[in-house]
C-alpha positions as CSV (number, residue, x, y, z in Angstrom):
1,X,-13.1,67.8,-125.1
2,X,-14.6,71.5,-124.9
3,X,-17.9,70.3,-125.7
4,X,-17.9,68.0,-122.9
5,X,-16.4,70.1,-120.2
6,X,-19.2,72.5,-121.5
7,X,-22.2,69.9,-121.2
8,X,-20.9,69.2,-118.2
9,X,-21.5,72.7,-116.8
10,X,-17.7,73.6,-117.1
11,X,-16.9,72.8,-113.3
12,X,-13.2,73.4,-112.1
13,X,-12.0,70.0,-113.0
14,X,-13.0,70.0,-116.7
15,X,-12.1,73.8,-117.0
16,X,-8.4,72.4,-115.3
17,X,-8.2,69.9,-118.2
18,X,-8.9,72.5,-120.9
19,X,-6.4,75.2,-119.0
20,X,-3.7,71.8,-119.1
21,X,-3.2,70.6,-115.9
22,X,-4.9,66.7,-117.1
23,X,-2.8,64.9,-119.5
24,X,-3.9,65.3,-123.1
25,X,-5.4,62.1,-124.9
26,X,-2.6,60.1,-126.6
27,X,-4.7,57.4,-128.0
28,X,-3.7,54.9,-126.0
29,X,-6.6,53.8,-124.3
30,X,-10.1,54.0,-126.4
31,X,-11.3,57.9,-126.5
32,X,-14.5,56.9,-124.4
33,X,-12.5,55.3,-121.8
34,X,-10.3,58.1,-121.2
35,X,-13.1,60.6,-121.5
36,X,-14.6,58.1,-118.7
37,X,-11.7,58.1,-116.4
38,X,-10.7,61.9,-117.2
39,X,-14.6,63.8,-116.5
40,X,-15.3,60.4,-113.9
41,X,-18.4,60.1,-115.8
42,X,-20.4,56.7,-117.0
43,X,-20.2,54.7,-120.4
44,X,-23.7,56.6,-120.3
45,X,-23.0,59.8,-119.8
46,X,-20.6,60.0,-122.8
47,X,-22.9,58.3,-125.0
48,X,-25.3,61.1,-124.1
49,X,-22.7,63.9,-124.9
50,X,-21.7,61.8,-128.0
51,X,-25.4,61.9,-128.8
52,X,-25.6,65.8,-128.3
53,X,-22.4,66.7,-129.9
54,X,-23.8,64.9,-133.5
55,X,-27.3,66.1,-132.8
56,X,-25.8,69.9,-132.8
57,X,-24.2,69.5,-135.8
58,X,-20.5,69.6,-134.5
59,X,-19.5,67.4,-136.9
60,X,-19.6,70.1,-139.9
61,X,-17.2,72.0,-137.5
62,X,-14.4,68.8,-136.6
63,X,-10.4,69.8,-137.8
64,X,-9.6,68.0,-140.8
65,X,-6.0,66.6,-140.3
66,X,-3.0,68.7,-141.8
67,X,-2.3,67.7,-145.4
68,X,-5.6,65.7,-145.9
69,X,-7.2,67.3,-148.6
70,X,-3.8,67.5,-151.2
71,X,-3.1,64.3,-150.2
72,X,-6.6,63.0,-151.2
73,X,-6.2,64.8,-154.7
74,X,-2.5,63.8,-155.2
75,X,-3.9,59.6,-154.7
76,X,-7.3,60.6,-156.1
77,X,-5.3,60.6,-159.4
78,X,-3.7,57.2,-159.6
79,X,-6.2,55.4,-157.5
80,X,-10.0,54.6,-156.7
81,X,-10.8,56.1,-153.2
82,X,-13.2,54.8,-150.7
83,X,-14.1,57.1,-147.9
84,X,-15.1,55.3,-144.7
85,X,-16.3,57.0,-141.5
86,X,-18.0,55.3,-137.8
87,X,-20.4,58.4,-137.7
88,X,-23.6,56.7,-137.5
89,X,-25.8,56.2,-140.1
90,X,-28.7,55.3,-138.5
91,X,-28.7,57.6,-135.4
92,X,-29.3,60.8,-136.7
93,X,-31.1,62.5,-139.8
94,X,-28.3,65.0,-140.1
95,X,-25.3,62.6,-139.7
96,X,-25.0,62.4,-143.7
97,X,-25.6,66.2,-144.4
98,X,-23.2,66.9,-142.3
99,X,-20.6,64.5,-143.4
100,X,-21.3,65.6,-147.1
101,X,-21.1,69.3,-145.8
102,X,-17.6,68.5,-144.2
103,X,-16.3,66.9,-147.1
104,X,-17.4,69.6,-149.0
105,X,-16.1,72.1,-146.8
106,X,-12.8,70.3,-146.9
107,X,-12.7,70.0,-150.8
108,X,-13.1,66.5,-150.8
109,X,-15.4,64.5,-153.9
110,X,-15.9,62.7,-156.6
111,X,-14.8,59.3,-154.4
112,X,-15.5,56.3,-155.2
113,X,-18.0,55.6,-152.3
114,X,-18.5,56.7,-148.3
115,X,-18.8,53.9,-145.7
116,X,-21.0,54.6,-142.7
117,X,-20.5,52.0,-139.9
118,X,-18.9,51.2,-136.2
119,X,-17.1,47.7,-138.3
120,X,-16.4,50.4,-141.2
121,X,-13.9,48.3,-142.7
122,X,-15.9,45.1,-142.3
123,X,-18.7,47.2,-144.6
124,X,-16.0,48.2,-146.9
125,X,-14.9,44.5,-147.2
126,X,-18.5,43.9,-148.3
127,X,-18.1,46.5,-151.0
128,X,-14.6,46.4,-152.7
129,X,-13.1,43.2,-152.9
130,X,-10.0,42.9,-150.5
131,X,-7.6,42.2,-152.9
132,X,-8.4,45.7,-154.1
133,X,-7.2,47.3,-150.8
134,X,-4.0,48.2,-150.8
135,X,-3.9,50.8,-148.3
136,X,-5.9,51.9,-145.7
137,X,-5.5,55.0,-144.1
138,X,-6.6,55.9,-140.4
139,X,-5.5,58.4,-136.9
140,X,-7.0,55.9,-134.9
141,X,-5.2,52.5,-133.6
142,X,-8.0,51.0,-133.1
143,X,-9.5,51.0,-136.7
144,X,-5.5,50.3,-138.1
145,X,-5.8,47.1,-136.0
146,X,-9.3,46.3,-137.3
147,X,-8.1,47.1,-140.8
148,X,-5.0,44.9,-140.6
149,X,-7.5,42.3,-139.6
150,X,-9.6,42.5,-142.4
151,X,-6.9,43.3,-145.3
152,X,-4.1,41.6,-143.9
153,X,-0.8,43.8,-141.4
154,X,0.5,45.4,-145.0
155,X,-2.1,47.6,-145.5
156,X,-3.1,50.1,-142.7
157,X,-1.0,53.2,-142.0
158,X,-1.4,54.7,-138.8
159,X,-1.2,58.8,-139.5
160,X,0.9,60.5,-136.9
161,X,-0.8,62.8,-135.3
162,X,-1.4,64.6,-131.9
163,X,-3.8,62.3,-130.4
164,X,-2.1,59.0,-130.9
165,X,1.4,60.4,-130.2
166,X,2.0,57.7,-127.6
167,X,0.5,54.9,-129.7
168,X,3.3,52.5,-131.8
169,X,2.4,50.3,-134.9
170,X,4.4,49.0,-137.3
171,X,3.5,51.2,-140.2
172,X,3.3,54.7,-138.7
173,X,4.1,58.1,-141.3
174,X,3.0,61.9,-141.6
175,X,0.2,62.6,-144.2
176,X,3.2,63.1,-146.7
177,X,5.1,60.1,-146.6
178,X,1.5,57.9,-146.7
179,X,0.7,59.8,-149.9
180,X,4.2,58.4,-151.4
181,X,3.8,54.8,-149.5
182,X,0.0,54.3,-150.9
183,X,1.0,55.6,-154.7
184,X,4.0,53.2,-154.4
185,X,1.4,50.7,-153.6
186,X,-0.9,51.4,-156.1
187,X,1.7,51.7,-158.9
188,X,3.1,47.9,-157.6
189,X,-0.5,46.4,-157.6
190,X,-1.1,48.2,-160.7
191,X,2.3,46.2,-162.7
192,X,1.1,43.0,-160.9
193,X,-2.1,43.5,-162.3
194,X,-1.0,44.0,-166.0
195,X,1.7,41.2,-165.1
């Protein structure tokens, strides 16, 4: 949001939406949409700020969401982890340097494989076979809906968090209770599988 009240040229009504007079995004309608309606720009004019904000490297700088690096190394023990990310892989030289440079940054390797794609969980499908899944972890609605399309409405968890605070789905936790959920998961496919 600061980076696009700043390309914008920081005029009083995106500085008002950074000081918090414009309702916060809470993930109910799709980011661009809101962005749309919010700045009263075009599906254009955010693709060019999207477009910007990757070619400037932002990415390396984006929040990591509380508890996701111990809760990557408490289920990188008991399971195989796929990473999965719509950052485009074909846009931009620097997309994967950066993502690599994030993760990094973050403390996050030695996974089992990274995903690059809009339809990431379609690509993953490709890769792992489904019946592998057995939980899918995402912030955003719209990729826990595509997931539970792909894998079936067990899998996804929605991760509370501040920007999809007024979003409901059935299996909505905190980073914590996910980690328990997915090695409660894993240990149950594990006994089937040995069954």
């Amino acid at each position: 949001m600061r980076f696009t009240a700043a390309y914008l040229g920081g005029d009083e009504p995106t500085l008002n939406l950074l000081r918090g007079s414009t309702p916060v995004y809470g993930g109910v309608e799709p980011f661009r949409e809101y962005c749309c309606r919010t700045f009263d720009i075009t599906v254009d004019v955010f693709r060019d700020i999207k477009l910007a904000y990757r070619q400037g490297a932002q990415k390396r700088s984006m929040p990591i969401l509380p508890g996701a690096s111990v809760a990557y190394w408490q289920l990188h023990r008991s399971a195989e982890i796929w990473l999965t990310t719509t950052r485009p892989y074909l846009a931009l030289d620097t997309v994967m340097a950066d993502t690599l440079f994030w993760l990094e940054h973050h403390a996050i390797s030695d996974f089992a494989g990274l995903v690059f794609d809009d339809g990431k969980y379609a690509r993953l499908a490709e890769q792992v076979d489904p019946e592998r899944v057995v939980a899918v972890l995402d912030d955003y609605h719209e990729m826990y809906d595509a997931a539970a399309e792909i894998f079936g409405d067990d899998v996804p968890i929605l991760i509370n968090g501040k920007y999809n605070r007024d979003v409901m789905r059935p299996t909505m936790m905190s980073m914590k209770s996910a980690v328990r959920d997915c090695l409660n998961r894993v240990n149950s496919w594990m006994s089937a599988a040995h069954a």
